[in-house]
C-alpha positions in Angstrom: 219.7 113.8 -50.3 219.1 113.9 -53.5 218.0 117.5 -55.4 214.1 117.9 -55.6 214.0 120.6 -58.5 216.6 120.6 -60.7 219.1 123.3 -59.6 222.0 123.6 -61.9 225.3 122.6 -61.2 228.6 125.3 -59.9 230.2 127.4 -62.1 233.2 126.7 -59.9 234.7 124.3 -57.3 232.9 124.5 -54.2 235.7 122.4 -52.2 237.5 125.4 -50.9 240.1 124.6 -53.3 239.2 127.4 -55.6 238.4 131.4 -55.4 234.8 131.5 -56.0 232.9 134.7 -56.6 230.1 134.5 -53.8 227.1 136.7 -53.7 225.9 136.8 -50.0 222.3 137.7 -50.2 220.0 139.5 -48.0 216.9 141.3 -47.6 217.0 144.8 -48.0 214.7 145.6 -45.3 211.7 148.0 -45.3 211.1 151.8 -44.6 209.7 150.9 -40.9 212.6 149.0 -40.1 214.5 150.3 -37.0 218.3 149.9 -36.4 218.0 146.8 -34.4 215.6 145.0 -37.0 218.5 146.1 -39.9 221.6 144.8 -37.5 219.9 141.4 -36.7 219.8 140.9 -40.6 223.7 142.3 -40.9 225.0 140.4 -38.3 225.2 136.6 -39.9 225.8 138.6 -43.5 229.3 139.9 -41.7 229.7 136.8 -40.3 229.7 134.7 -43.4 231.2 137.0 -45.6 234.2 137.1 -43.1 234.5 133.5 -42.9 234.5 133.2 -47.4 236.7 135.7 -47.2 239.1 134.1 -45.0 238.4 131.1 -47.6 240.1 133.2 -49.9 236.9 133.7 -51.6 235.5 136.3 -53.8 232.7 137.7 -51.6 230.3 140.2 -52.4 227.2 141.1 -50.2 224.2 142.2 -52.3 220.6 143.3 -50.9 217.5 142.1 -52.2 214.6 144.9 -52.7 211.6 144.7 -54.9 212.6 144.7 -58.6 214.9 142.4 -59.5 218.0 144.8 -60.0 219.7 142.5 -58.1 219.9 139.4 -60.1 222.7 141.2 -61.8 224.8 140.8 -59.3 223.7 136.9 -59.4 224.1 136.6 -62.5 227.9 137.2 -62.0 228.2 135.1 -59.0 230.0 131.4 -59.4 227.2 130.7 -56.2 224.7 132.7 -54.2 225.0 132.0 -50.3 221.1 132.8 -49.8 220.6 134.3 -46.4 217.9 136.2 -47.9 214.6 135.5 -45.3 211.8 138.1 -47.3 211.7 140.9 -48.9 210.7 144.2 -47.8 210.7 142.6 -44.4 208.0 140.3 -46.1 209.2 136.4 -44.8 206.6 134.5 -46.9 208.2 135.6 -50.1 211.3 134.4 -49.9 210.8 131.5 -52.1 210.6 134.6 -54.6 214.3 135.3 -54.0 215.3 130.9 -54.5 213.0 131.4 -57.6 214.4 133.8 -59.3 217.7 132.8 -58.4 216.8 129.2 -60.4 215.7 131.3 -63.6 219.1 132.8 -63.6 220.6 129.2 -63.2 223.8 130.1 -60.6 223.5 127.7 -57.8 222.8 128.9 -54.5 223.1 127.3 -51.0 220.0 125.8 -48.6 216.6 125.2 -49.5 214.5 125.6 -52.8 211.6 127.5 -53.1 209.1 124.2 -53.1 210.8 123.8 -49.5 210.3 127.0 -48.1 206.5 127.2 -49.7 205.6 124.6 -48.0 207.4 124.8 -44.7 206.1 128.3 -44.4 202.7 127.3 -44.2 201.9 125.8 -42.2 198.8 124.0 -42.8 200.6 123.1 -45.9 203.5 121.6 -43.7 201.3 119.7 -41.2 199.1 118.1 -44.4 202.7 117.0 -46.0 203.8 116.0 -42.8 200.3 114.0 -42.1 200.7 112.4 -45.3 203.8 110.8 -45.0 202.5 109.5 -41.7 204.5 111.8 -39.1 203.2 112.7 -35.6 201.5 116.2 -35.8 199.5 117.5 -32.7 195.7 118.2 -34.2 195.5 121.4 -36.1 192.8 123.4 -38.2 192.8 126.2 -39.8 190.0 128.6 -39.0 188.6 132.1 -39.1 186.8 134.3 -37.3 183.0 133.2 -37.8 184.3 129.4 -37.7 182.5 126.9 -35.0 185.3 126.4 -32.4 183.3 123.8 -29.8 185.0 120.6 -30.5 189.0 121.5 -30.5 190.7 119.8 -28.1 192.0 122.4 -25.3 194.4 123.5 -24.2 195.4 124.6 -27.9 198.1 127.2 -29.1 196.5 129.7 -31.7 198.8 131.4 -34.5 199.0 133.2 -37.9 198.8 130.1 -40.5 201.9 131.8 -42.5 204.2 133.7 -40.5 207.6 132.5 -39.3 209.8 133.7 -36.1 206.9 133.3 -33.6 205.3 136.5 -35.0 202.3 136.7 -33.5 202.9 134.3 -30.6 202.4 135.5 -26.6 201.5 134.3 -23.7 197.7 134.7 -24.6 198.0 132.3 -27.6 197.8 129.4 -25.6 194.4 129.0 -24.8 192.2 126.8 -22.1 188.5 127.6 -22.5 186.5 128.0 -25.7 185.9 131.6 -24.7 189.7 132.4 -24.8 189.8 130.5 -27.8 187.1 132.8 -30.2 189.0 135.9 -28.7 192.1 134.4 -29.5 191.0 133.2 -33.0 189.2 137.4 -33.3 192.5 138.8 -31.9 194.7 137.5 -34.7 192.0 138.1 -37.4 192.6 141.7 -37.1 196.0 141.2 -38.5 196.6 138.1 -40.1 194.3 136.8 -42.9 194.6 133.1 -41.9 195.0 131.8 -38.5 196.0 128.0 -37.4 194.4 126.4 -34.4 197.2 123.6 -32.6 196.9 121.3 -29.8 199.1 122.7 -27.2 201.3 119.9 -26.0 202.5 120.0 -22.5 206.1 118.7 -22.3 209.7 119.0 -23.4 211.0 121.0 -26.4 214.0 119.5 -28.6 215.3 120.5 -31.8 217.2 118.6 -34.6 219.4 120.3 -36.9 220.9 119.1 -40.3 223.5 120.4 -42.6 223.6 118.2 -45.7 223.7 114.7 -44.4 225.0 115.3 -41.3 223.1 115.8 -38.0 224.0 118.2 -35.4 223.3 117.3 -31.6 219.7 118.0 -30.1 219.2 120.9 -28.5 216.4 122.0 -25.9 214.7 124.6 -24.6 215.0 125.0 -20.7 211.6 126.6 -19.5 212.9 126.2 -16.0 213.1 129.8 -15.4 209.9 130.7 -17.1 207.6 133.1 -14.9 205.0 130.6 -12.9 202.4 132.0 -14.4 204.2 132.0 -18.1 202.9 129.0 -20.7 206.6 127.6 -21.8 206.4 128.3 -25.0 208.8 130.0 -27.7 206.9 133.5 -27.6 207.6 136.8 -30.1 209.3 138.7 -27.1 211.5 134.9 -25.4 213.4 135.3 -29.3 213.7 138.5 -29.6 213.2 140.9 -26.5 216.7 140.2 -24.8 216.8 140.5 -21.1 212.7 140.2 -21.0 211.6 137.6 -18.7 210.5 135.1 -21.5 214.1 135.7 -22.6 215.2 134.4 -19.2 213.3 131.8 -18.9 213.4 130.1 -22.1 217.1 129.3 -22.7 218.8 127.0 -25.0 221.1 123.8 -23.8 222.9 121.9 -26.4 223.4 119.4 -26.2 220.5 118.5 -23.9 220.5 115.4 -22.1 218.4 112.9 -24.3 218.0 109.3 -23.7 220.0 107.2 -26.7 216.0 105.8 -27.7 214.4 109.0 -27.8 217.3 110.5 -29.4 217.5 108.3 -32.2 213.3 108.6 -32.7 214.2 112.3 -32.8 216.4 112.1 -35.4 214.6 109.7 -37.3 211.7 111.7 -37.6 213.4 114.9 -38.5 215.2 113.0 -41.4 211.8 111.8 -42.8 209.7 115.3 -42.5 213.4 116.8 -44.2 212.9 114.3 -46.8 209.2 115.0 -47.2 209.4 118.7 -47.9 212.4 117.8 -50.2 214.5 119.5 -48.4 218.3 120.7 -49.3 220.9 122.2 -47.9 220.2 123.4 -43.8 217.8 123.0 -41.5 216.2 122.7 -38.1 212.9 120.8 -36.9 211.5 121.6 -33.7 209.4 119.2 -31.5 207.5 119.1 -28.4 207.9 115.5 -26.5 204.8 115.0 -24.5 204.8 113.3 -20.7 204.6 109.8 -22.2 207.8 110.0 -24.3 206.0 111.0 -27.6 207.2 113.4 -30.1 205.4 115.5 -31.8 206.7 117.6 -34.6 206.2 121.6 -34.9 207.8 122.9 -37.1 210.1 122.3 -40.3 212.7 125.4 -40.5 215.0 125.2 -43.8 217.2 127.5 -44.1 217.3 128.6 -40.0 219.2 131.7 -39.1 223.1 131.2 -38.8 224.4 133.9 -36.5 227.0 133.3 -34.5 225.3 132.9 -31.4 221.5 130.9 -33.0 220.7 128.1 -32.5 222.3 125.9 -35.7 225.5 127.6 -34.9 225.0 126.8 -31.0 224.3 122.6 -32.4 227.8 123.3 -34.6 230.0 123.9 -32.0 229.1 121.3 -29.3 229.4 118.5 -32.2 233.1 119.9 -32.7 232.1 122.4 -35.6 233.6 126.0 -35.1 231.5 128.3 -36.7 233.5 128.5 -40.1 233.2 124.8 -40.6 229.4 125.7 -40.4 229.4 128.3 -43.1 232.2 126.2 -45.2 229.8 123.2 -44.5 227.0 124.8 -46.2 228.8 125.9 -48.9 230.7 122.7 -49.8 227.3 121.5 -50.2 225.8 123.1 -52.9 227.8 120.9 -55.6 227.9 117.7 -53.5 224.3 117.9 -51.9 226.2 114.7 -49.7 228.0 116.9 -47.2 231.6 117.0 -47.7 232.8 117.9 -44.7 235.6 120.5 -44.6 239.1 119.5 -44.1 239.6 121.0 -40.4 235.8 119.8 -39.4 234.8 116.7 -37.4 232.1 114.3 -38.8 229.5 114.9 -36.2 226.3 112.4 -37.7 225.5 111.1 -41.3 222.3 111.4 -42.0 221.0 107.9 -43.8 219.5 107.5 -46.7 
C-alpha cells in the first residue's frame, strides 16, 4: 500500500538486522482511571517491548499526557511503535499523538492521523465508505429533537465518535420508534453526536491486515448469548469478563467461511483499507445478513494487539506466533509491503 501522507523514512534498519532505539508509546491515562483500566493499557506495552527486546532492540516505553513533554523522547527514537489509543483516556484524539509524531519526522508504526480521523467517525467512515461504493447498512446521524418516523427498524443507536463499543448495551438496538427517541435522548445526555444504524440480523466476521498480508477471518459466536440478549458486540461482552455477554459472545478463528464469501470478505476489507488510506494494521468488522450479503461496520486501524485480542488471535491460526506479529508490524514501517520476518509464515498478500 502505498503511503497516504508523506511520513518520513527510518533513521535505521527496520529488518531486525539492526539495534534500533524504539519508543513504545502509550496513553498515560487519566485521574479516574482504576487499576484494571491502567493494566489493560500496560499489558500489550509489556508485551511488545518484551518481544523488541528479545529483537535485541533498544526499547524504551514512554507515556503520552497532555503537553507534549514527550516528544522528546521521540525525537530520540530511530521509530515510535504507537500503541498510543487517546490521551487522558480521551480515544478520539489520538490522531493528535500520529500528528505530532509527523512534525517531529521519526517514523512510527500503523495508521496516520487522516486514517484514524476518519475511521473514528463514524459518519465520516460510512460517507468514505459510501463513496467508494462499499455496502454500508443505512445510517444518519441525529439528535435529540430530530424526526425519527421513517428509519428502517430494527436499528442499533450509538455515539457517532466513540470507539470500543462505549456506549453500546442491550437497549441500543431498538424495534419501535418509541424505543428509538428514548434511545436517541438516552445517549444525548452524554455524547454530543449520536448515529442511527440499521441493525442487521446475521453473522459477524472480521478481516484483519498487517501490511499486505491478510490474516484468517474470524467470527463472533453469539450461540451462547442470553435468549433474550440482541447478539451484538456490547460495552460489558468486551470488557466485563465472566458477564454473560462475555459468555456468549466468543471469538472463533478461523471461522468456517465458504471459499466465495471469504474471498468477498476480503475483497471488501482491502478496498475500505484502501479508501481510508490506510497503513500499517488493521481490522474490519462486518455483519453478513441471511441472504449472504456483507455489510461493513466498522474500519479499526491500529486494533489492540494483546496477546490474547483479536489481531493476535487471527496471527496465530495463520501460523504467526505472536512475536512475528509485533516484528511484522515493525518491519513495516520502512517497507509499507510487508516483509515478513525470517521465522514467520506468509499467511495472504493482500493485492494491489
Amino acid at each position: 500500500m502505498a503511503a497516504a501522507d508523506g511520513r518520513g523514512g527510518a533513521r535505521g534498519h527496520l529488518d531486525g538486522s539492526g539495534r534500533l532505539r524504539v519508543i513504545v508509546l502509550y496513553d498515560g491515562g487519566a485521574e479516574d482511571w482504576t487499576t484494571e483500566d491502567v493494566q489493560s493499557v500496560l499489558e500489550p506495552v509489556r508485551a511488545v517491548a518484551a518481544v523488541l527486546r528479545r529483537a535485541k532492540h533498544k526499547v524504551r516505553r514512554t507515556a503520552v499526557h497532555a503537553g507534549l513533554d514527550w516528544l522528546d523522547a521521540v525525537r530520540s527514537a530511530d521509530v515510535v511503535f504507537n500503541l498510543c489509543e487517546g490521551i487522558g483516556g480521551i480515544s478520539h484524539l489520538e490522531y493528535k499523538v500520529a500528528s505530532a509524531i509527523d512534525l517531529v519526522g521519526v517514523p512510527y508504526t500503523g495508521a496516520g492521523a487522516w486514517s484514524m480521523t476518519v475511521c473514528h467517525q463514524k459518519p465520516l467512515l460510512n460517507a468514505v465508505l459510501g463513496a467508494a461504493g462499499l455496502p454500508i447498512p443505512d445510517w444518519a446521524t441525529i439528535t435529540p429533537n430530530d424526526q425519527l418516523d421513517r428509519f428502517p427498524l430494527p436499528a442499533l443507536v450509538k455515539p457517532a465518535a466513540e470507539d470500543a463499543s462505549v456506549g453500546i448495551d442491550q437497549g441500543s438496538v431498538v424495534t419501535t420508534r418509541a424505543a428509538l427517541r428514548a434511545r436517541v435522548k438516552h445517549l444525548g445526555a452524554s455524547f454530543s453526536e449520536i448515529m442511527v444504524q440499521r441493525y442487521i440480523h446475521g453473522r459477524e466476521l472480521a478481516v484483519g491486515i498487517v501490511g499486505d498480508r491478510v490474516l484468517p477471518i474470524s467470527e463472533i459466536d453469539f450461540s451462547d448469548m442470553p435468549v433474550d440478549a440482541w447478539p451484538i458486540l456490547s460495552f460489558a461482552a468486551k470488557w466485563t469478563p465472566g458477564s454473560a455477554e462475555d459468555a456468549g459472545s466468543q471469538p472463533v478463528c478461523p471461522a468456517d467461511v465458504e471459499p466465495a464469501l471469504a474471498e468477498r470478505l476480503v475483497d471488501l476489507a482491502l478496498r475500505a483499507w484502501r479508501a481510508v488510506r490506510g497503513e500499517g494494521y488493521a481490522r474490519v468488522d462486518f455483519r453478513v445478513d441471511q441472504d449472504g450479503r456483507p455489510w461493513i461496520l466498522e474500519v479499526n486501524p491500529n486494533p489492540d494487539i494483546s496477546t490474547d485480542a483479536g489481531l493476535a488471535r487471527m496471527a496465530r491460526a495463520g501460523g504467526w506466533s505472536y512475536s512475528d506479529l509485533v516484528l511484522q508490524i515493525l518491519s513495516e514501517v520502512t517497507s509499507r509491503q510487508a516483509s515478513t520476518p525470517a521465522s514467520a509464515p506468509a499467511i495472504g498478500r493482500v493485492q494491489a
